[in-house]
C-alpha positions, 0 to 999 in steps of 0.5 A: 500500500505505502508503494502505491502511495508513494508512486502517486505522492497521495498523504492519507488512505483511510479503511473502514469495516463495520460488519453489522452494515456490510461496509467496506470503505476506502477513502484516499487522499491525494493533497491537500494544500489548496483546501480539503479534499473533496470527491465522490463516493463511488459504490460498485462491484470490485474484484478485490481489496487492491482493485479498490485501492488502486481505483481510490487512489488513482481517482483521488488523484485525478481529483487533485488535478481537477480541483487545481485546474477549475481553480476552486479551494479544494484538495484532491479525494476519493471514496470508494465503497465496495458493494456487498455481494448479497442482501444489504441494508442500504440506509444502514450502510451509507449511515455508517459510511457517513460517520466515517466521513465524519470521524476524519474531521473535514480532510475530506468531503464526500459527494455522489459518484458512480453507483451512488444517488441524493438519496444516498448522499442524504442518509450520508448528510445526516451523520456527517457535516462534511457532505454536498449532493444530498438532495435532487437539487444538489445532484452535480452531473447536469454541471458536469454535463454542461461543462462537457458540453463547453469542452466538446466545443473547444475541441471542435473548434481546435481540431475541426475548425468549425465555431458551431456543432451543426451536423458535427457526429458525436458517438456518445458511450452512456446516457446516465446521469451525464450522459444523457443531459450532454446530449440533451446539449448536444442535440439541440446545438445541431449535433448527429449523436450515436448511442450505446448504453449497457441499459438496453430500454435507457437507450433506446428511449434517448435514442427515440428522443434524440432521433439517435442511431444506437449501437451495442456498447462493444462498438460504440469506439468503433463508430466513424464520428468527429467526436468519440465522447465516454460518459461511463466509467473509467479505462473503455480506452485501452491499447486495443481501443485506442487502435480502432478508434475512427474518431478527430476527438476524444471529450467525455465526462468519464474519469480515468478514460485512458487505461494507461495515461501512456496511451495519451502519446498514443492518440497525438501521435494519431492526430486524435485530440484528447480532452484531458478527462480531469479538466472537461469533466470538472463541472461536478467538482465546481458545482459541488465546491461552489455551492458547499461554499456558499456561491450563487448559481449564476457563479457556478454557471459562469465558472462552468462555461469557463471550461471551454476556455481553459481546454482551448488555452491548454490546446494551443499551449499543447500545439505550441509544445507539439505535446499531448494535452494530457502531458500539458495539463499535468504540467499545468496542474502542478504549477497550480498547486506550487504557484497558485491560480489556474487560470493564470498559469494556463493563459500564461502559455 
């Protein structure tokens, strides 16, 4: 464990187990100099201990990034629950998972992740201080889904030339709870959308609504588009993937698209753009932080959009260095957390 925290400079990992309730938790904290660290709690299947670990702790890192880029006061973390394999009390659960949230004092803020809902989040709310996400008016992925939106414009422009979506074909992976307000977005700016979901009557519906083609979720990488956009989890881009990709630009709302970040030279060398998954997926972090801290809607909306200004900036700093984006925005995020503002040192390129 202590290796694999060293290798990615994280400061704290926490584990808790509490029989009676089934739960079995990891939070990883990554850094915290710019404010507490503050992520979601995701709550799916793993294979074992150390998938979990390695997820908590690569994810809480990706947040560090995020945090530092989106310029909010936050530090970077993660939870990760793993889901029992019988019959469980779900209220017992996340009310335990809150007081461990509780027990570490504010280093950490949790908020709603893969597998996890409000309603989670609120049973979580009423055993800790240190929650966002636990009502339907606080569920983050519609920010999310907006500030996706604001990168894939920035995208289109950088690598189509082309200043609206009009008739641009985006094949989109997931049409959850970003998924599918994104394409909402998309829709109705004139995009063509392609859709795959591994909830067969979910996409289907989208697709009715979206006047969308489908297609079964192993082949949605595969599809001839301008746009390859992964709203699911993370890793769908392995070397395999990456090899049949039929795509000018890879911008989704999944965390941790690429199954190794190797594969981000990979795609530049393909001439592929890649949005750095930790910048365009930012506006659930920002929307979660702002209103944790008091800010109004309509700075979290200005804040947002923002988005697309930062990639477009980090887009031309990634051409003028003849680098992959990611590579750039790593670079970017650690002179954030030595020097100060995001936005400052991005426009500084």
């Amino acid at each position: 464990m202590f290796d694999l925290m060293d290798s990615g400079g994280h400061e704290s990992v926490y584990l808790h187990r509490h029989a009676a309730s089934g739960l079995r938790a990891i939070i990883a904290i990554h850094d915290t100099r710019r404010g507490p660290a503050l992520g979601g709690c995701r709550f799916i299947t793993y294979a074992d201990e150390t998938a979990a670990l390695q997820d908590a702790l690569r994810l809480a890192r990706g947040m560090t990034f995020k945090a530092a880029l989106a310029d909010v006061p936050q530090g970077g973390g993660k939870a990760v629950i793993m889901k029992p394999p019988g019959a469980f009390d779900r209220v017992a659960l996340f009310s335990e998972f809150g007081r461990f949230v509780e027990s570490l004092g504010g280093r950490y803020i949790t908020a709603i992740d893969s597998g996890t809902s409000t309603s989670d989040l609120g049973v979580v709310a009423r055993h800790t201080r240190y929650a966002t996400s636990a009502a339907e008016r606080l569920d983050p992925s519609p920010w999310t889904a907006l500030g996706v939106f604001r990168g894939i414009q920035a995208a289109v422009q950088n690598r189509l030339g082309a200043d609206t979506l009009q008739g641009i074909r985006v094949a989109l992976q997931g049409v959850g709870h970003v998924g599918y307000p994104l394409a909402q977005r998309l829709q109705a700016a004139g995009a063509e959308l392609i859709l795959a979901d591994i909830d067969a009557a979910r996409v289907q519906r989208a697709a009715a609504e979206f006047g969308a083609r489908v297609v079964q979720a192993a082949e949605i990488h595969r599809q001839e588009c301008d746009v390859f956009a992964p709203c699911g989890l993370g890793g769908i881009l392995h070397a395999q993937a990456v090899a049949e990709l039929r795509c000018a630009i890879v911008a989704g709302s999944a965390n941790n698209q690429l199954a190794d970040e190797s594969l981000a030279q990979t795609l530049h060398a393909r001439g592929v753009l890649y949005a750095p998954d930790y910048v365009i997926n930012a506006g659930g972090l920002i929307f979660a932080s702002l209103q944790y801290n008091g800010h109004t809607l309509a700075e979290i909306e200005r804040k947002t959009r923002r988005i697309g200004d930062t990639l477009a900036r980090l887009f031309e700093r990634a051409r003028a260095a003849g680098a992959p984006p990611l590579r750039i925005a790593e670079t970017i995020a650690r002179e954030v957390l030595a020097r100060g503002s995001g936005e400052a040192v991005v426009s500084a390129a």
